[in-house]
C-alpha positions as CSV (number, residue, x, y, z in Angstrom):
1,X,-2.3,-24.9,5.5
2,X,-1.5,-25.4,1.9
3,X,-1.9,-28.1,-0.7
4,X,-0.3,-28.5,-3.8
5,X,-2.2,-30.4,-7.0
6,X,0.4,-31.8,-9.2
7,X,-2.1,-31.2,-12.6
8,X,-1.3,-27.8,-13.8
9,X,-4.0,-25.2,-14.1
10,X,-4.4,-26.1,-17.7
11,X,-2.1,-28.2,-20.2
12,X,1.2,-26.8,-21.1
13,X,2.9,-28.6,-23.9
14,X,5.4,-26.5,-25.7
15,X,5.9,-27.9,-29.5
16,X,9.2,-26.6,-30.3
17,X,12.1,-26.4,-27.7
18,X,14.1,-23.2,-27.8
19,X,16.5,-22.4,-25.1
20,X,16.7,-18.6,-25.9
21,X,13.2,-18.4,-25.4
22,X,13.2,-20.4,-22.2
23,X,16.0,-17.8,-21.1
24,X,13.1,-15.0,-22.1
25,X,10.5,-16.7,-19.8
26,X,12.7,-16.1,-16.6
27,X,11.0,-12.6,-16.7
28,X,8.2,-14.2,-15.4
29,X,9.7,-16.6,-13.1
30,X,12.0,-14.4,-11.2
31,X,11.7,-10.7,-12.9
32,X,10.2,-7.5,-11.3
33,X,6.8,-8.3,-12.8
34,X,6.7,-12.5,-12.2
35,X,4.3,-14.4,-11.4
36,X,6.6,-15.2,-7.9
37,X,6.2,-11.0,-7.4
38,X,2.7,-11.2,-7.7
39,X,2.0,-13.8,-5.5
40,X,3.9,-12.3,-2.2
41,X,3.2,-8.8,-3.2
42,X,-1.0,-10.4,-2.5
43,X,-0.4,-12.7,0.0
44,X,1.1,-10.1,2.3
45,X,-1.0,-7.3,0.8
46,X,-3.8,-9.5,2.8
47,X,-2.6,-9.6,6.1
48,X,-3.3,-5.9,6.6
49,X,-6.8,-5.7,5.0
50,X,-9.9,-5.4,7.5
51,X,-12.6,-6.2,4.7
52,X,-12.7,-10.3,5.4
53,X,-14.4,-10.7,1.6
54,X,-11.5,-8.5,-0.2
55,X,-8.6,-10.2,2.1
56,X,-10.2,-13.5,0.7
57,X,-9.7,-12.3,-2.8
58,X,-6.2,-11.4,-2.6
59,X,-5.6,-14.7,-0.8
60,X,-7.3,-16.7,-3.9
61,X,-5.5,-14.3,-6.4
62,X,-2.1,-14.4,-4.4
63,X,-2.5,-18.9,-4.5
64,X,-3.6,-18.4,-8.7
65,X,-0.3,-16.5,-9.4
66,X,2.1,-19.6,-7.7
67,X,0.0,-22.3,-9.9
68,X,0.9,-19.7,-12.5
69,X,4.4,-19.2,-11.5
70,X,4.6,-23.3,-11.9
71,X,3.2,-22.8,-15.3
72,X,6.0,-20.3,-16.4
73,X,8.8,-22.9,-14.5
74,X,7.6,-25.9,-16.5
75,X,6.9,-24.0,-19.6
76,X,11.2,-22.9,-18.8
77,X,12.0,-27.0,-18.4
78,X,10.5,-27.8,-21.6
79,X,12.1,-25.1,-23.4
80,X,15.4,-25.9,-21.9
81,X,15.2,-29.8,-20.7
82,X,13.7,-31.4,-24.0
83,X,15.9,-29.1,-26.6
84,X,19.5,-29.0,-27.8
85,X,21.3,-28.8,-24.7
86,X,24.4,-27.2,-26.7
87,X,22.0,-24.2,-27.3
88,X,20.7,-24.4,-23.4
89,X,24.4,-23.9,-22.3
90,X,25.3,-21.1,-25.0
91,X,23.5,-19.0,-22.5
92,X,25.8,-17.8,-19.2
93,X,22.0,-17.9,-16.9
94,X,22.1,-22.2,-17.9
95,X,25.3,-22.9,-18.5
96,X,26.4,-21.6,-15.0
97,X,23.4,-22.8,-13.0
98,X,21.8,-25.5,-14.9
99,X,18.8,-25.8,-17.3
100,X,15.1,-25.3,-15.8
101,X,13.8,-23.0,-14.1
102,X,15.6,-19.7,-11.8
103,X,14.8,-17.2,-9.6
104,X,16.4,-14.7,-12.0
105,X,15.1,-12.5,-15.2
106,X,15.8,-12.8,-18.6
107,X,19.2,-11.0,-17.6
108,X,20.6,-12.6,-14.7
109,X,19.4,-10.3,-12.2
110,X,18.1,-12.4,-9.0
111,X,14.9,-11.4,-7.4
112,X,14.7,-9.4,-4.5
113,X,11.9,-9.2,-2.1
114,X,12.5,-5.2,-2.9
115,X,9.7,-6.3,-5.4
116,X,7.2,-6.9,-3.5
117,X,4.7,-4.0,-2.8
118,X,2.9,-3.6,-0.4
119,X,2.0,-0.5,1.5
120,X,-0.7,-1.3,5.0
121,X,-3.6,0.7,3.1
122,X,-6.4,-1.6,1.2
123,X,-6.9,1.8,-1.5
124,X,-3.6,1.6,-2.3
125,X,-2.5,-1.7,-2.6
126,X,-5.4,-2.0,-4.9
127,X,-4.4,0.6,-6.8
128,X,-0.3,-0.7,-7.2
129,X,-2.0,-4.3,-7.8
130,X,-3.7,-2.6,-11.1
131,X,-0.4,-1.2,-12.5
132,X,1.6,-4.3,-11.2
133,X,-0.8,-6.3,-13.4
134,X,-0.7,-4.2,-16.5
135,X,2.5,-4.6,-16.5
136,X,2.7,-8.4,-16.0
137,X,0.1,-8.4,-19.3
138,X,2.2,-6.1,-21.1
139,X,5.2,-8.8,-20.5
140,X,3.2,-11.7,-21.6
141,X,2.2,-10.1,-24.9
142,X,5.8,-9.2,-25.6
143,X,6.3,-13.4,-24.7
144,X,3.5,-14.3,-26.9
145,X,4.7,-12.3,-30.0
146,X,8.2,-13.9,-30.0
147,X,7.1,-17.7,-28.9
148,X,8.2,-20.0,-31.4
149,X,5.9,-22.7,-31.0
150,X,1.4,-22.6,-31.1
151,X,1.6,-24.6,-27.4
152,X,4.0,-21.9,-25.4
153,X,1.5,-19.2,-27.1
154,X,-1.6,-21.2,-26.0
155,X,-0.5,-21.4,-22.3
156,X,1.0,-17.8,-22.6
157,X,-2.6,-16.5,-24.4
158,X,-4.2,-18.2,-20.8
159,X,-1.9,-15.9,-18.5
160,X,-2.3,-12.7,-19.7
161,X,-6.1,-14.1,-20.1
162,X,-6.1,-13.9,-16.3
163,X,-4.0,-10.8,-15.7
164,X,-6.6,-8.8,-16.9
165,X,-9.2,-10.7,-15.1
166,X,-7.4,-10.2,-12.0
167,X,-7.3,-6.3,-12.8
168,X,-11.1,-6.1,-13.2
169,X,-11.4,-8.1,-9.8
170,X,-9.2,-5.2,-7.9
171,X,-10.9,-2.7,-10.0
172,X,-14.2,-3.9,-8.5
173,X,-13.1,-4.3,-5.3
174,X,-11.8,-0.6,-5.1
175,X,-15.3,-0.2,-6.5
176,X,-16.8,-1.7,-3.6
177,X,-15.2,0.7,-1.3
178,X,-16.0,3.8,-3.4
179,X,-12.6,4.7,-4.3
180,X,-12.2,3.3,-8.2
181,X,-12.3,6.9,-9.2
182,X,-12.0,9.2,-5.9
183,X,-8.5,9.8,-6.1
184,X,-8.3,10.7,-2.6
185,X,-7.9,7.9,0.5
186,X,-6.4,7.6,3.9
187,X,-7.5,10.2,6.9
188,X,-5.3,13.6,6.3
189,X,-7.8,15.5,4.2
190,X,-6.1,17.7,1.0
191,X,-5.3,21.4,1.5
192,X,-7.2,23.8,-0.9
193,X,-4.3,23.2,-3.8
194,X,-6.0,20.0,-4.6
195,X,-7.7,20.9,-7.5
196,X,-5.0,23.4,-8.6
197,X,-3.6,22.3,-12.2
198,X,0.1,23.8,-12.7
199,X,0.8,25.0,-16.6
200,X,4.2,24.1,-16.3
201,X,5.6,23.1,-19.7
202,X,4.5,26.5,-22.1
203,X,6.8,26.5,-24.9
204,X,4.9,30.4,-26.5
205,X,2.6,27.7,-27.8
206,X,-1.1,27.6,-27.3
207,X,-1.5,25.3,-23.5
208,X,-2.7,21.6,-24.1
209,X,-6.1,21.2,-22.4
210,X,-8.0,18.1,-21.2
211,X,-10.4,17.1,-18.7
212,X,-7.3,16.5,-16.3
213,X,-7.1,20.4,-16.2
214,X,-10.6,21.4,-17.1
215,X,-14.1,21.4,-15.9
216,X,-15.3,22.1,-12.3
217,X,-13.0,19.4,-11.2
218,X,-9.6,21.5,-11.8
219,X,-8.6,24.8,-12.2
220,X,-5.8,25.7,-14.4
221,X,-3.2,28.3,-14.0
222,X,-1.7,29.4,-16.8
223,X,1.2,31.7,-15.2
224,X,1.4,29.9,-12.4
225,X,3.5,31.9,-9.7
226,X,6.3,31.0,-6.6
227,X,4.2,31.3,-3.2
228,X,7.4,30.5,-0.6
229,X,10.1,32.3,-0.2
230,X,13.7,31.8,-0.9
231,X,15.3,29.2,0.7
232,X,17.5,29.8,3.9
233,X,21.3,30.4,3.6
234,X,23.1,27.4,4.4
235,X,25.7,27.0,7.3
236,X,28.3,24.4,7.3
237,X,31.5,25.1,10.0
238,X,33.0,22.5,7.7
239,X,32.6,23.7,4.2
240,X,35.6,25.1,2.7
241,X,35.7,28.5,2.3
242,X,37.4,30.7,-0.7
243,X,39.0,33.4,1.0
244,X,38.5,37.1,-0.4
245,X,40.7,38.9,-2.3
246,X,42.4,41.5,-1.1
């Protein structure tokens, strides 16, 4: 059971009207990295998880990114409702379907539920939740840099605020179940490559080294060698054949 608040999460009052810039804020209404994405991609996330406490979290998280996907639609009325209308319907995405809010991006391109991810495994959901929300901030800061007005900055400052304090809430959950920094998860246990690091891009130049290919954790291979065998002729009745010359 749901209930809906009609006061936003906090004030969103945007000083100067711009249409274009409304037509930019459909990212976040109906783009790949949206607030509407974020909130399935959690809610359904937490139907597979065991842990009751971290099912909780994503529940609260996945409910914070609708009130935040009403922030973005409002913040998309303003921009297009209170401004010059003439400038609303230069762009095809208003002029075809109205001003307000869409579930489209900043190019037209409706939202598919192929967005949503979500895999049946707690480590990594987790673990796609923490890239899906870098790349929600990353959006935002883009937004913030070309708002034209101090109040769409102000409520745009507030939701990359709580992108990355939704990041350090996965990152601690993760935590919680020992695998922030154990790459490995699930129940098929690695073969003995798995600390093999392949020198694959030598150019006669000296090989870039790191702790991703150094230490006791990795073992690099500098000439690093074919173990299989050639692959198996291929048979296909069906093929065409060039015939051989006499």
């Amino acid at each position: 059971m749901f209930f809906h608040r009609k006061q936003l999460m906090i004030d969103v009052k945007c000083d100067e009207a711009d249409a274009r810039f409304g037509e930019m804020l459909l990212e976040q209404f109906g783009g790949a990295t949206g607030e509407l994405t974020a909130a399935l991609t959690y809610w359904t996330q937490s139907f597979h998880v065991e842990n009751a406490a971290i099912r909780d979290m994503l529940q609260d998280i996945a409910i914070e990114e609708f009130s935040h996907l009403e922030m973005v639609g409002r913040m998309i009325e303003q921009h297009t409702e209170k401004g010059d209308k003439d400038a609303a319907y230069a762009s095809t995405l208003f002029a075809v379907r109205g001003v307000g809010p869409h579930l489209v991006d900043s190019q037209g391109q409706a939202w598919t539920a192929a967005y949503v991810n979500e895999g049946g495994n707690v480590v990594r959901d987790l673990r796609a939740d923490i890239a899906a929300e870098a790349g929600a901030r990353q959006t935002y800061e883009a937004l913030i840099k070309l708002a034209p007005d101090q109040g769409s900055r102000q409520a745009l400052t507030f939701l990359l605020t709580r992108e990355i304090s939704h990041t350090n809430m996965f990152m601690k959950a993760l935590e919680s179940l020992g695998k922030l920094s154990d790459p490995a998860f699930g129940n098929v246990r690695p073969d003995e490559t798995v600390n093999l690091y392949f020198n694959l891009s030598a150019d006669g130049q000296k090989a870039q080294r790191g702790p991703w290919n150094e230490g006791p954790e990795f073992k690099f291979i500098a000439e690093p060698t074919p173990q299989g065998s050639l692959p198996a002729v291929v048979r296909n009745p069906d093929d065409e054949r060039v015939k051989a010359k006499a």
